[in-house]
C-alpha positions in Angstrom: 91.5 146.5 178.9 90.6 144.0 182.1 89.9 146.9 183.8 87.5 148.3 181.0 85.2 145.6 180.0 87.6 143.2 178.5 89.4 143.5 174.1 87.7 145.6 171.8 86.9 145.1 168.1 89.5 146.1 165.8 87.5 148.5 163.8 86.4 150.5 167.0 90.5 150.7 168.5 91.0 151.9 164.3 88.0 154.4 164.7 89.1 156.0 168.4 92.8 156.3 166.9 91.7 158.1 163.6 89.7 160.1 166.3 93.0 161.1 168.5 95.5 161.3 165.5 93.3 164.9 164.3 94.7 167.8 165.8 93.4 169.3 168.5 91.8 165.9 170.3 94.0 166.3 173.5 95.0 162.3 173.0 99.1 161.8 172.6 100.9 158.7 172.0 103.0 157.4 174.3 106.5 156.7 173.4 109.2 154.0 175.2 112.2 153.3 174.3 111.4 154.5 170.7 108.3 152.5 170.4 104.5 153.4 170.4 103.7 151.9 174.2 100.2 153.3 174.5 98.3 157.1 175.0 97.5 159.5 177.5 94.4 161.8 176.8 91.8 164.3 178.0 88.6 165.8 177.3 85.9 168.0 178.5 82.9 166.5 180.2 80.7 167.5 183.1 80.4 165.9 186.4 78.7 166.8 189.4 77.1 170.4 188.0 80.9 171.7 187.1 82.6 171.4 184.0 86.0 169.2 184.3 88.6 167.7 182.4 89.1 163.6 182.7 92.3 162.1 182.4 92.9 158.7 180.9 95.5 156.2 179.6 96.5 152.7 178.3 99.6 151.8 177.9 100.5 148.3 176.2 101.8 145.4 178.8 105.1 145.5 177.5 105.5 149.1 178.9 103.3 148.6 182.3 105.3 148.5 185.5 108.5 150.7 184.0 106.7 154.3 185.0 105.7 155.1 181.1 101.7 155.8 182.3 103.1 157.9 185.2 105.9 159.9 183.6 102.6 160.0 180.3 100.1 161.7 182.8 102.8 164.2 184.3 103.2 165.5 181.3 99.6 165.8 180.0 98.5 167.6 183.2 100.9 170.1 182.2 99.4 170.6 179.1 96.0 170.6 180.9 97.3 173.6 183.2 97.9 175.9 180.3 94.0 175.1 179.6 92.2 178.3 180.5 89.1 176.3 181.7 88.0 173.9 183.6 90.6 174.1 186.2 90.1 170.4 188.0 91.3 167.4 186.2 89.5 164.2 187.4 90.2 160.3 186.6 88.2 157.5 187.5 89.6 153.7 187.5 88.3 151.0 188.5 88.3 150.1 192.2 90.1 147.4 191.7 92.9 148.8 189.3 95.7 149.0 191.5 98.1 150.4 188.9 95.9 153.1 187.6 95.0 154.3 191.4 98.9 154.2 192.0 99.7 156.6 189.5 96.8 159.0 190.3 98.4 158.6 194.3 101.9 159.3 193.3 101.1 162.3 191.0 98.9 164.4 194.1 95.3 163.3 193.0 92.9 163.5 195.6 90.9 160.7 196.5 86.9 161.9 196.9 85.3 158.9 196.9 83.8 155.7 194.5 81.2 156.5 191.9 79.6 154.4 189.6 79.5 154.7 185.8 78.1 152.5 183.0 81.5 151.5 180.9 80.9 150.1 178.6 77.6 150.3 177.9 75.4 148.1 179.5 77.5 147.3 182.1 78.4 149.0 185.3 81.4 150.3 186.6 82.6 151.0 190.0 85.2 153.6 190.0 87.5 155.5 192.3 86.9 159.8 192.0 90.5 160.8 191.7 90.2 165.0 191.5 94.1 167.1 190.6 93.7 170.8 190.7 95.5 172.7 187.9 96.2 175.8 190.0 98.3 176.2 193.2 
């Protein structure tokens, strides 16, 4: 979470995780070595006048660096592509979260630019525009 404004309070990490455990939320746990090692998720949201899908993930530091986020975000963009709309997925970590701007490299994102978001709220964000097209 150094990326995304530092620990949260345990009753909002309980409230997000009742939120993905309903069916339907597009947010799946990642699994390593038969542990829970963090989720993978996306959701609807606009962006520039189109209608998108963003990508995210956190995986726990006893998973980072092994490939679990990576191998995680292949296999959600393949759910993604049996989506029938929006066809563009788009991430956005921080400029300075080299991990998280590796894994959006090695799986074919395109880098469009740096965009600023307020994340959390009251603070502001600069982010990298990482855009993956679901169709060929």
């Amino acid at each position: 979470m150094a990326h995304l404004g530092g620990p949260e309070p345990a009753e909002k990490i309980a409230s997000r995780n009742a939120h993905y455990a309903l069916p339907g939320s597009r947010q799946y746990r990642v699994v390593a070595d038969g542990a829970g090692a963090g989720w993978v998720g996306y959701w609807e949201r606009e962006w520039r006048g189109r209608d998108v899908f963003e990508i995210g993930w956190s995986i726990l530091p006893a998973f980072q660096r092994r490939g679990v986020a990576s191998a995680g975000t292949a296999a959600v963009l393949q759910l993604a592509r049996a989506e029938p709309d929006p066809r563009d997925v788009h991430a956005f970590p921080s400029v300075d979260n080299g991990p998280s701007n590796g894994i959006c490299r090695k799986l074919g994102f395109e880098l469009l630019g740096e965009a600023d978001f307020e994340y959390p709220k009251g603070s502001v964000m600069r982010c990298n525009d990482w855009r993956y097209r679901l169709t060929d």
